[in-house]
C-alpha positions as CSV (number, residue, x, y, z in Angstrom):
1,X,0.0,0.0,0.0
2,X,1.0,3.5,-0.5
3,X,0.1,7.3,0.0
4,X,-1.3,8.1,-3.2
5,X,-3.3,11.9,-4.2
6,X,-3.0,12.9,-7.7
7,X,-2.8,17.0,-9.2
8,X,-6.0,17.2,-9.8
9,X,-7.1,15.7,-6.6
10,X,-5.0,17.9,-4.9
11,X,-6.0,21.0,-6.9
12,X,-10.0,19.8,-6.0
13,X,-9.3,19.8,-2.0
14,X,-7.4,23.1,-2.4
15,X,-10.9,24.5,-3.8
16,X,-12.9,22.7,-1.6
17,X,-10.8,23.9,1.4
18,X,-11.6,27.3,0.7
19,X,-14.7,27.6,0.1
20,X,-14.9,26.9,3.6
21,X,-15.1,29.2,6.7
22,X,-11.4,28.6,8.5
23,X,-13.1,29.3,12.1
24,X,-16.4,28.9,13.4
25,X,-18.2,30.6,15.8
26,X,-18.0,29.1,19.5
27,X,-20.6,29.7,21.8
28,X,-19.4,29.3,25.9
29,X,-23.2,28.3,27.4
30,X,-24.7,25.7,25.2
31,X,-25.8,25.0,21.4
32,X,-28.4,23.6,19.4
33,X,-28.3,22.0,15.8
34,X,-31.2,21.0,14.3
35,X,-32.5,20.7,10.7
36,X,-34.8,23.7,11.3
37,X,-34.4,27.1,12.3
38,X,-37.4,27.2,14.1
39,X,-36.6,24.1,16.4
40,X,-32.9,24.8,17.0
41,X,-34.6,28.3,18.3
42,X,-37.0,26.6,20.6
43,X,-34.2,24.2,22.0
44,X,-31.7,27.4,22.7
45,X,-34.5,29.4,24.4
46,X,-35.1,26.5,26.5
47,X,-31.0,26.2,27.2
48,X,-31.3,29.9,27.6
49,X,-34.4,30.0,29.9
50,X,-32.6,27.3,32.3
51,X,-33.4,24.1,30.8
52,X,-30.5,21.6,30.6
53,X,-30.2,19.9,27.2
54,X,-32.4,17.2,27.7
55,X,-35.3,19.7,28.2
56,X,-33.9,21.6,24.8
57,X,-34.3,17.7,23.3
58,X,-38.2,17.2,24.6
59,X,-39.0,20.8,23.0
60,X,-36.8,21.0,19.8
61,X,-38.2,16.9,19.0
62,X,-42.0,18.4,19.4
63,X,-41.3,21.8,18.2
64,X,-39.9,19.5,14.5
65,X,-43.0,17.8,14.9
66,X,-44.4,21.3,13.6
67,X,-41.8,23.0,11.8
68,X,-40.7,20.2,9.7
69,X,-43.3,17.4,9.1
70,X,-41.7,15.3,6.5
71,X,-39.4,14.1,9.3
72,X,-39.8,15.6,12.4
73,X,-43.0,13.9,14.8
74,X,-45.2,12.8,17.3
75,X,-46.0,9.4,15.3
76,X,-42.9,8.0,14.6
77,X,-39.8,7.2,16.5
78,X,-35.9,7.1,16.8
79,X,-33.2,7.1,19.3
80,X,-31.2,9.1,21.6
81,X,-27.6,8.7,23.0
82,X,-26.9,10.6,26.5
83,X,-23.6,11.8,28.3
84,X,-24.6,13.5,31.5
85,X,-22.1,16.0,32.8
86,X,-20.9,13.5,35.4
87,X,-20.0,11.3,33.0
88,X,-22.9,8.8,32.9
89,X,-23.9,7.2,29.4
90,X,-27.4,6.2,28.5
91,X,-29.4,5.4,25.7
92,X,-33.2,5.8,24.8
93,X,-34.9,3.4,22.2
94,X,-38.3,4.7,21.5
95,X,-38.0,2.6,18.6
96,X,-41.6,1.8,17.0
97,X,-42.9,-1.8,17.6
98,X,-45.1,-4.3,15.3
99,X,-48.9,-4.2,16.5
100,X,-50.3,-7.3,17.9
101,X,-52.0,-8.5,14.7
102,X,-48.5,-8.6,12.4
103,X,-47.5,-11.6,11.2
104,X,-43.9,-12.5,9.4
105,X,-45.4,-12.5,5.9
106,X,-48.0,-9.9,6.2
107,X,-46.5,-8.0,3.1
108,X,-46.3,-11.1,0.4
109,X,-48.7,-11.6,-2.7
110,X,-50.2,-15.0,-3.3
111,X,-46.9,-15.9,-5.2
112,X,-44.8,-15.2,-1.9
113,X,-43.4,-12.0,-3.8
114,X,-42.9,-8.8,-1.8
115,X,-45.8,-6.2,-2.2
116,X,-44.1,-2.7,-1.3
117,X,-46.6,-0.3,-1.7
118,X,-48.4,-2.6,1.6
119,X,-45.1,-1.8,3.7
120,X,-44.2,1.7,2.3
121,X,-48.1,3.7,2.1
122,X,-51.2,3.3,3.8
123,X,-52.4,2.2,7.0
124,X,-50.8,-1.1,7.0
125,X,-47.3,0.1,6.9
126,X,-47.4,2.2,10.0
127,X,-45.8,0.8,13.7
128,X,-46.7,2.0,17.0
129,X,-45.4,5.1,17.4
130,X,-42.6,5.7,20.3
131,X,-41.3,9.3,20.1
132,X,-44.2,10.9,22.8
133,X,-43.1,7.9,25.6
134,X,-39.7,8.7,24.3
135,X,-39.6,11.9,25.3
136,X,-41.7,11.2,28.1
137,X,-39.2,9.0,29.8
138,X,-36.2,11.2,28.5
139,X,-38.2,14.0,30.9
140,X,-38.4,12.1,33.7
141,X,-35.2,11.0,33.9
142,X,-33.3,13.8,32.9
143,X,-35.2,17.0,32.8
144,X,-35.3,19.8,35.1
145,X,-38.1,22.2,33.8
146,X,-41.7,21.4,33.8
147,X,-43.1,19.4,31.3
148,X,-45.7,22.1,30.4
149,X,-43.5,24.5,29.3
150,X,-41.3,22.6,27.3
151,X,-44.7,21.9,24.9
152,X,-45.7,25.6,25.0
153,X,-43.4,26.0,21.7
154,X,-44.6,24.2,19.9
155,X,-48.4,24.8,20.4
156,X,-47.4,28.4,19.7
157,X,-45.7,27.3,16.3
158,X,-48.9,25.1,15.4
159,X,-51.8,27.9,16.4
160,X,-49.5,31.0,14.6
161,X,-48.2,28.6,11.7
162,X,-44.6,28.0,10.0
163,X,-43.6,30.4,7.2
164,X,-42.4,27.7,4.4
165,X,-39.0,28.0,3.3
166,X,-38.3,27.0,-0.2
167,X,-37.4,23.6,0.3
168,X,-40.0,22.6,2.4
169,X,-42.7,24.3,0.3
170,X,-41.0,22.5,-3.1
171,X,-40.6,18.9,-0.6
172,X,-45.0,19.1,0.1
173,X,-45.2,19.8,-3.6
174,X,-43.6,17.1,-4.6
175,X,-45.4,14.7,-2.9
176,X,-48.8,15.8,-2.7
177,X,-50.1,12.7,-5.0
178,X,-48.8,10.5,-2.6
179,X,-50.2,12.5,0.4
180,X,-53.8,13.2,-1.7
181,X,-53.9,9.1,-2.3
182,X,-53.5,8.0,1.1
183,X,-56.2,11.0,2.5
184,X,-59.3,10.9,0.1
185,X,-62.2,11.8,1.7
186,X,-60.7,14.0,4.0
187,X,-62.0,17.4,4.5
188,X,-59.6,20.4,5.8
189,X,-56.3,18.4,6.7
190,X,-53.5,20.2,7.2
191,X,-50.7,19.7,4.4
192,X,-53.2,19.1,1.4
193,X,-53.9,21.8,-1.3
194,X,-55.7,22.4,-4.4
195,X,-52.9,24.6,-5.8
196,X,-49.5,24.6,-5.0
197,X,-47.4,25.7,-1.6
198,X,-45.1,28.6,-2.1
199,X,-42.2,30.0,-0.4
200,X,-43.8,32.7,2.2
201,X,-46.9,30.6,2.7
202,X,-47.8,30.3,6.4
203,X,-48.6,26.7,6.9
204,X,-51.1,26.6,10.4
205,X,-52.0,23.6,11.9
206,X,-54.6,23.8,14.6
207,X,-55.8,20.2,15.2
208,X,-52.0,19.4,15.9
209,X,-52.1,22.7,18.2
210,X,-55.5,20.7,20.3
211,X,-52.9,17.8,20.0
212,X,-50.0,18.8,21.6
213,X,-52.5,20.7,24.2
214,X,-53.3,17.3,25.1
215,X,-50.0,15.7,25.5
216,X,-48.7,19.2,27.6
217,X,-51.9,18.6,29.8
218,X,-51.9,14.3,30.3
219,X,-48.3,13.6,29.5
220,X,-48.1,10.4,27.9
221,X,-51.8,9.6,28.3
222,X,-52.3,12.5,26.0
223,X,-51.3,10.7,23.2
224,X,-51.7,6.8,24.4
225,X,-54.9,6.7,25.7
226,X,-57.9,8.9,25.5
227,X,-59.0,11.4,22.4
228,X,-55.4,10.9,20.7
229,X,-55.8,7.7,20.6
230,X,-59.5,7.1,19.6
231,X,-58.2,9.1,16.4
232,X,-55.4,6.8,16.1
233,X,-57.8,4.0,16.1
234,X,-60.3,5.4,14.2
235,X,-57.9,6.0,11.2
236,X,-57.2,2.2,11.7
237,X,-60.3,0.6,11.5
238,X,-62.1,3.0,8.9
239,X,-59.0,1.8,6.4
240,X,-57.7,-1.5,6.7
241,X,-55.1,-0.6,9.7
242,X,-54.2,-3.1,12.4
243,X,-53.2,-0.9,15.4
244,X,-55.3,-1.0,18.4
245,X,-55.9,1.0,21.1
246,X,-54.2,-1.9,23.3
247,X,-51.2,-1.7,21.3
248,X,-50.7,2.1,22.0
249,X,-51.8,1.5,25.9
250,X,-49.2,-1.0,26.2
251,X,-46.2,0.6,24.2
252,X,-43.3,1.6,26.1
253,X,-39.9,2.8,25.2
254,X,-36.7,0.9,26.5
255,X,-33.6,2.2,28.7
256,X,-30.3,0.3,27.0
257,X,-27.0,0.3,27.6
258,X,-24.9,2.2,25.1
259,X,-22.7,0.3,22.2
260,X,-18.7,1.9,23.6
261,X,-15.7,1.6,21.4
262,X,-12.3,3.6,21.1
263,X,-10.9,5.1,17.7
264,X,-7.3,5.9,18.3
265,X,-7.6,7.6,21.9
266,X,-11.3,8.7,21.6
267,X,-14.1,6.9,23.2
268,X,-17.0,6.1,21.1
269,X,-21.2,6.1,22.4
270,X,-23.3,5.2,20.2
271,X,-26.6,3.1,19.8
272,X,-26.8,-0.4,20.5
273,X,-29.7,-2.7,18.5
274,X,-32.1,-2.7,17.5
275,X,-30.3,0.0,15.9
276,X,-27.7,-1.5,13.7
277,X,-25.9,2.2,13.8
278,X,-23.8,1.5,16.8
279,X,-22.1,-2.4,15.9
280,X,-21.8,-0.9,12.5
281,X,-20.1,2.1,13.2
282,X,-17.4,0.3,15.5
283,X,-16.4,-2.5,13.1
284,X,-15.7,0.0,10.5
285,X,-14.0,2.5,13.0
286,X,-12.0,-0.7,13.6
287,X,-11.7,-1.7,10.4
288,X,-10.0,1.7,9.5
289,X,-7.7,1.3,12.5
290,X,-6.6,-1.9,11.0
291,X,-5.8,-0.6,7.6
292,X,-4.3,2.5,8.5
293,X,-7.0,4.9,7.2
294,X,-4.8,7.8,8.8
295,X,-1.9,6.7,6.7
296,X,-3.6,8.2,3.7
297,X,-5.0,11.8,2.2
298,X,-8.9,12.5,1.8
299,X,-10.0,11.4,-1.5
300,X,-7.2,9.4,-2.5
301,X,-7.9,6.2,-4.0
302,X,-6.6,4.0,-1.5
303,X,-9.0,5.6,1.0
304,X,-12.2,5.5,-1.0
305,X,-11.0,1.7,-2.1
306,X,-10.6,0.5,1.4
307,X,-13.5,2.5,3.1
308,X,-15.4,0.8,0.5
309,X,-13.9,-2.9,1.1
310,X,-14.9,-2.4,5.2
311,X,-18.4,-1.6,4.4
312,X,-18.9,-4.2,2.6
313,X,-18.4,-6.8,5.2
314,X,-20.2,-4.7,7.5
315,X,-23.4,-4.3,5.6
316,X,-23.3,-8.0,4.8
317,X,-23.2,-8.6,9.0
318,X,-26.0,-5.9,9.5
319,X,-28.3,-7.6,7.0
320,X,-27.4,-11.2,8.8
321,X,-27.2,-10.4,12.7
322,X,-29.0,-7.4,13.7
323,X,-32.5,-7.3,14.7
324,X,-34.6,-6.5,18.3
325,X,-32.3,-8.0,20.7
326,X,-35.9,-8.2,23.0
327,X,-37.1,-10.8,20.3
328,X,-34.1,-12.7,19.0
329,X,-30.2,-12.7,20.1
330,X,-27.6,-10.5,18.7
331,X,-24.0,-11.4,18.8
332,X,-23.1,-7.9,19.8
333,X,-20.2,-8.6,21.2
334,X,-19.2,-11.3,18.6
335,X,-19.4,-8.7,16.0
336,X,-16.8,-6.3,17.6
337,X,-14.7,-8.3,19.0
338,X,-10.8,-7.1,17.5
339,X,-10.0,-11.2,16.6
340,X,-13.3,-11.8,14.6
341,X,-12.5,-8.0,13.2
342,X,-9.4,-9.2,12.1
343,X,-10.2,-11.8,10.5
344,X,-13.0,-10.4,9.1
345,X,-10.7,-7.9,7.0
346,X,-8.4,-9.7,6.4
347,X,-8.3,-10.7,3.1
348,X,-8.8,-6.8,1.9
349,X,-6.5,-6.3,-0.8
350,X,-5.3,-3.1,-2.6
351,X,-5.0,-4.1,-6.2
352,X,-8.2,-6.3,-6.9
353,X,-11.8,-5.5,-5.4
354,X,-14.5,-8.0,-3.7
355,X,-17.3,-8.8,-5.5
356,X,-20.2,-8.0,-2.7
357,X,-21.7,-11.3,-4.2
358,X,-18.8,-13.4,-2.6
359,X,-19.0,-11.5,0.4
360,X,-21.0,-13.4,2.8
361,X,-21.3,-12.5,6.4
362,X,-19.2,-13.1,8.9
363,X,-19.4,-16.4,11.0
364,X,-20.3,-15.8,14.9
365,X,-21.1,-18.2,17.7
366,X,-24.6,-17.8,19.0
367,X,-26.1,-19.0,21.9
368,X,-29.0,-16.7,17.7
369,X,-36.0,8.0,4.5
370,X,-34.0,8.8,3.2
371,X,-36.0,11.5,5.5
372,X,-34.7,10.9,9.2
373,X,-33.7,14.0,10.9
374,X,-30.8,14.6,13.8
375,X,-30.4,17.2,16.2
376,X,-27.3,17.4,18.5
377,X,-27.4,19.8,21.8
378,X,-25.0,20.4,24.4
379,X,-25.7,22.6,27.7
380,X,-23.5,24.9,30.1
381,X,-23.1,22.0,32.1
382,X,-21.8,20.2,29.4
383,X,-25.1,17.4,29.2
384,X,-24.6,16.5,25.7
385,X,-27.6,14.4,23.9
386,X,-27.3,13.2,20.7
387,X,-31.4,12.3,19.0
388,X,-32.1,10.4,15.4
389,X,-35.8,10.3,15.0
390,X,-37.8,9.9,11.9
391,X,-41.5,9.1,10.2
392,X,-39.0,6.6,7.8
393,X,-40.1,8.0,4.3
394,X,-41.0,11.6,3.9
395,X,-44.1,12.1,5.2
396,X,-43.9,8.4,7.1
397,X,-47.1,6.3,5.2
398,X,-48.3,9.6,3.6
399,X,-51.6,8.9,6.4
400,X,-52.6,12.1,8.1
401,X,-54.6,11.5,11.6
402,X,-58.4,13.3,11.1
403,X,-58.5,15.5,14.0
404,X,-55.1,15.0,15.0
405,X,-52.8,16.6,12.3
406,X,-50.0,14.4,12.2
407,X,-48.5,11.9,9.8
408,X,-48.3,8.2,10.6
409,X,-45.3,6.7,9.9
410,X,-44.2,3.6,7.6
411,X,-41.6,1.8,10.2
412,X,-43.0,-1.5,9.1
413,X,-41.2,-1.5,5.3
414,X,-37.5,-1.4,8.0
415,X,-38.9,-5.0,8.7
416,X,-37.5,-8.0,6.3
417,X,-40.5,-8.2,4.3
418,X,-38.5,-11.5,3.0
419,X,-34.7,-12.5,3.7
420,X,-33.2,-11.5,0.8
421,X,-35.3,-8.9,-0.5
422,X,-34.2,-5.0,-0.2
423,X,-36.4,-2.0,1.2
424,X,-36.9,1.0,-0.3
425,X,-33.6,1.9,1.0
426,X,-31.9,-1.0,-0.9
427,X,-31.0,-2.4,2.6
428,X,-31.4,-6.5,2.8
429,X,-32.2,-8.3,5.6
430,X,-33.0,-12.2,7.4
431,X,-34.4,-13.7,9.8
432,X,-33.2,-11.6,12.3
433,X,-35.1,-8.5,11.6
434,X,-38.0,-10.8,10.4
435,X,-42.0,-9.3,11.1
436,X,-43.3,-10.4,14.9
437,X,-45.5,-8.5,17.0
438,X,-44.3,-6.3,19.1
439,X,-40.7,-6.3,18.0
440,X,-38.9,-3.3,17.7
441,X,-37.9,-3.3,13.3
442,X,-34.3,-2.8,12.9
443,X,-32.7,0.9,11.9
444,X,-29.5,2.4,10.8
445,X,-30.0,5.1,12.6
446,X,-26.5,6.4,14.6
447,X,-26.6,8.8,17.3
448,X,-23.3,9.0,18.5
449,X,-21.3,11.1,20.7
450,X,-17.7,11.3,21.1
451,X,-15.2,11.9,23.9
452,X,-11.3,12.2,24.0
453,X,-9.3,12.0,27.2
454,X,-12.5,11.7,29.1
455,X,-13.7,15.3,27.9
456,X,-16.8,15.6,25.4
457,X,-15.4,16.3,21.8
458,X,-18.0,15.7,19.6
459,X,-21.7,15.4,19.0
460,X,-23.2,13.6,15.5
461,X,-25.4,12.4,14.0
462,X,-27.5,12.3,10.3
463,X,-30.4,11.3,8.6
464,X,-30.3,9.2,5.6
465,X,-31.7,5.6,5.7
466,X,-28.9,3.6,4.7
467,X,-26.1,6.6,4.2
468,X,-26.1,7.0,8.3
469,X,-24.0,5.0,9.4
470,X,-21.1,5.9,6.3
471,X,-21.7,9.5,7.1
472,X,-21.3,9.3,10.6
473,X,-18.5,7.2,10.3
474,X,-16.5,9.5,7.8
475,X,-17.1,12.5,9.6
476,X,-15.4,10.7,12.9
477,X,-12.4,10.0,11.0
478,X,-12.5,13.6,8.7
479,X,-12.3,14.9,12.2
480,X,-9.6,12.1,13.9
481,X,-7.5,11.2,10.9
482,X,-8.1,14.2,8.3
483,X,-7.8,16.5,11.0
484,X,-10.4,18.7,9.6
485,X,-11.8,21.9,11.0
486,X,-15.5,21.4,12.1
487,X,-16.7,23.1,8.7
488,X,-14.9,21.1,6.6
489,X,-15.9,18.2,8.7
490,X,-19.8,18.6,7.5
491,X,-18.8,20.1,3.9
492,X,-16.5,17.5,3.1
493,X,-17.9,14.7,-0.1
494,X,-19.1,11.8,0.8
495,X,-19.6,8.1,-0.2
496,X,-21.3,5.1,0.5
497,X,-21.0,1.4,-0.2
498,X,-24.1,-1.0,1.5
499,X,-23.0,-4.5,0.3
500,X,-25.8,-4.8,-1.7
501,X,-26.4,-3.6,-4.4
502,X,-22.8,-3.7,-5.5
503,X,-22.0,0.0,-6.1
504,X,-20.3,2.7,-4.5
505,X,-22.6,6.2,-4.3
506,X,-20.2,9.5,-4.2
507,X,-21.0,13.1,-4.1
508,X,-20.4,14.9,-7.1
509,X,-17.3,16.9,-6.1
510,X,-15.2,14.5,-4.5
511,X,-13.7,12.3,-7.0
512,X,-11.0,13.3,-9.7
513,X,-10.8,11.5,-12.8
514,X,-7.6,10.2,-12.0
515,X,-9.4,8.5,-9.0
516,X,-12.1,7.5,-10.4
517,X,-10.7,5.9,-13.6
518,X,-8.8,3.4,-10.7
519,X,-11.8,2.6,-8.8
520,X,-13.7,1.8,-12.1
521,X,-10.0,-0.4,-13.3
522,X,-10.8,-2.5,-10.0
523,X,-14.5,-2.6,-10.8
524,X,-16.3,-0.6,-8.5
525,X,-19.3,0.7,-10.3
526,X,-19.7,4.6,-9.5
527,X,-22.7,6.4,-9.3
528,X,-22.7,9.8,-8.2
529,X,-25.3,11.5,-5.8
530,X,-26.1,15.1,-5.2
531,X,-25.9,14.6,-1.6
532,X,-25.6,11.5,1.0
533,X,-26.5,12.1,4.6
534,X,-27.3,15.5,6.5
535,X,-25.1,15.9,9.4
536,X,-25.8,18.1,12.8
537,X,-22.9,18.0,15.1
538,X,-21.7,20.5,17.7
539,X,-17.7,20.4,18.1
540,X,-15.6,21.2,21.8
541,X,-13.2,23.5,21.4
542,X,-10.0,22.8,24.0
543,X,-11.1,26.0,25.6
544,X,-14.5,24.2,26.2
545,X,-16.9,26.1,23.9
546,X,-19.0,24.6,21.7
547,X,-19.3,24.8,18.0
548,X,-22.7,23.9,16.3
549,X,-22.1,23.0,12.7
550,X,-25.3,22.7,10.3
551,X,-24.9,20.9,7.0
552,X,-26.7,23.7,5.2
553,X,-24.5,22.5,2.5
554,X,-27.1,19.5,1.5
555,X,-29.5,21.3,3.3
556,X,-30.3,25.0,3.3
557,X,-32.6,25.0,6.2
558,X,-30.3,23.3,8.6
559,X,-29.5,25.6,11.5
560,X,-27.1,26.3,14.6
561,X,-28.5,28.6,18.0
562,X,-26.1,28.8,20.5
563,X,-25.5,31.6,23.2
């Protein structure tokens, strides 16, 4: 192997490097990084009004529930990663769960073949929704404000409305068939139009205002039990749905202890299964360790060509392993232990690549949307929580709730359908992550915070379905091995490999044609993407102040509020 960067590769990173900011701004009491102005507002106000940062989480998670609907919600669910400032680690799962009445081949036609549009749209593809016990539990555990007033923000968005920015007036346009077939009949539901949204259109939303009232006023019963979830119900029954009011009555989100790994003198906490984010992200971190990632310059070939290789083998041991711990057992410890690691790289070679079809996963001893959205917040204290929640596809099922004014999400299509058989985020899966009731479905998603010499160094984490994990990853080592300043952290190109299919996905910029013409000589097929994952990560400075950085790059209304 050897330390490879050609002209024009060089000549791209000297272009790319300044376009950049060189410093960022550092704010000493606490920062919020969401991607919506309007939420990372609510969670610095709540920093700024004497909440810690697990307060800012509970209002910035319902306050996105408003200002960002394609993602952000009260019918969905995700995960959260936790660093108190004694030095305590949690995590959260308020993971969705399978109803009662879901069976392992609830999505397969009469010929056994996967129907997608059962798992993806429509009643039938929605789980139980987690993120109100979520945050629930988060409060009472964590939070030092009253639960009242970290709702009052959000009510206050819903009742006055959100001013659409251009994106997310051009994001409801574009799916409004989708929304329209999955709501007919419905009169005045928020999100629906005859003609189209515009930029400056004030989007209100008053039957989520009465909804939120009730989960400021009863807490979790607000939304589990009672009027919330007679609407719930209702929707069910009225369209072929199988959720029922005992499957919301008896959901409850899950206290787990954190995945930990190290990355050349940094300690690693990140999300343990059912996310699949956390095993993933320390095999490759180890993977990288083992072929001397640092060894080589960003973009070269030998670092795209062995990233590449250690994905993978992961992705091959995420579709095989990973599932609900709860239902079925998960070698977690198998599948990050340094011997089966090193082994499991091995036979990674520099002048031919591995065909992802011989690529099989790794052998363990058992005893068994892209829309997502991340915020990251840090407080004076220096709480740090790291939150990945999400609907799964924009707009979840496309199912709004009559009288309740929120989108139900499609969870159930992050299920193996079939062994074998990708999602819609080309993700493949066995018997592991097969359909049961009331198991959690497996996820990608990677909150993950970072420390180095026992101080907090770094807060991430992104949206985008299968991308998460690759993102997160690379921005750990852009930060570690690249040395990169927290801009060019975020802004930096990306890639992704997921096993299957057998491709490598890059952003536009970051590949010379010097590069690329030796990736394609080896046979990687390249296919470039505008953009792959979303990050939101706030940065310590040695002098402890925080750095919020937004990937307003990808996305333009990503935000930071600090003070």
């Amino acid at each position: 192997m050897f330390k490879f960067l050609s002209t024009i590769s060089l000549a791209l990173l000297f272009v790319f490097s300044c376009n950049v900011p060189t410093k960022s701004k550092s704010y000493p009491n606490g920062v919020v990084v969401t991607a919506h102005y309007l939420a990372s507002d609510v969670g610095n106000q709540i920093l700024k009004d004497g909440g810690n940062a697990f307060d800012a989480a509970v209002a910035v998670q319902f306050a996105l529930a408003v200002a960002y609907p394609r993602a952000g919600n009260i019918a969905g669910g995700g995960f959260a990663v936790i660093r108190t400032s004694n030095g305590e680690y949690n995590s959260l799962d308020f993971r969705e769960t399978a109803p009662q009445a879901a069976f392992e081949q609830m999505y397969l036609d009469e010929n056994g073949d996967v129907n997608s549009d059962l798992s993806q749209k429509g009643h039938l593809a929605v789980g139980v929704p987690g993120s109100v016990d979520g945050m629930v539990k988060l409060h009472q555990k964590y939070g030092k404000m009253k639960w009242e007033a970290l709702l009052e923000p959000s009510i206050k968005l819903a009742k006055d409305g959100v001013v659409l920015s251009e994106l997310e007036a051009n994001k409801l346009n574009d799916y409004q068939d989708q929304i329209k077939s999955q709501n007919k009949g419905k009169e005045s539901v928020p999100y629906l139009r005859k003609t189209l949204f515009e930029e400056g259109d004030t989007l209100r939303n008053i039957a989520l205002a009465r909804t939120l009232i009730r989960i400021k006023t009863n807490g979790r019963n607000g939304f589990y039990t009672g009027e919330t979830s007679d609407l719930i119900v209702a929707e069910m029954q009225k369209n072929g749905g199988i959720i029922t009011a005992k499957d919301l009555e008896k959901y409850h989100s899950v206290w787990r202890k954190p995945i930990l790994g190290n990355y050349r003198g940094h300690k690693l906490i990140s999300m343990p299964p059912p996310s699949s984010g956390g095993v993933a992200l320390i095999q490759l971190l180890k993977g990288a360790e083992q072929c001397q990632l640092d060894q080589y310059d960003f973009g070269s070939f030998e670092h795209i060509h062995s990233v590449v290789e250690l994905e993978r083998r992961v992705y091959a041991d995420r579709a095989t392993w990973l599932g609900d711990p709860d239902c079925c057992q998960v070698p977690t410890a198998d599948l990050i232990n340094n011997e089966y690691l090193k082994n499991r790289f091995s036979n990674i070679s520099m002048t031919a690549k591995t065909n992802s079809q011989d690529v099989k996963a790794g052998c363990v001893e058992l005893i068994e949307s892209f829309e997502t959205t991340h915020f990251s917040i840090v407080d004076s204290e220096g709480n740090a929580i790291s939150v990945t929640t999400t609907l799964n596809g924009n707009y979840g099922s496309k199912v709004i709730v009559v009288g309740g004014g929120f989108f139900l999400n499609n969870e159930m299509d992050d299920f193996s359908s079939k062994p074998g058989i990708p999602n819609q985020f080309g993700l493949v899966g066995g018997a592991a992550n097969a359909i049961m009731p009331g198991k959690r479905m497996l996820s990608s998603m990677t909150p993950t915070i970072v420390e180095k010499d026992g101080r907090l160094f770094m807060v991430l984490g992104s949206p985008g379905g299968s991308t998460i994990i690759t993102s997160v990853f690379q921005n750990i080592v852009n930060a570690i091995d690249f040395k990169m300043l927290p801009q060019d952290v975020v802004d930096a190109p990306r890639f992704h490999s997921q096993w299957l299919p057998d491709e490598v996905y890059v952003e536009n910029e970051l590949l010379s044609e010097e590069v690329l013409a030796r990736l394609e000589f080896l046979g990687h097929k390249i296919k470039k993407q505008p953009r792959i994952g979303m990050m939101a990560n706030v940065f310590v400075t040695d002098s402890g102040e925080y750095i919020g950085i937004a990937d307003s790059k990808r996305h333009k209304d990503s935000s930071v509020s600090g003070y």
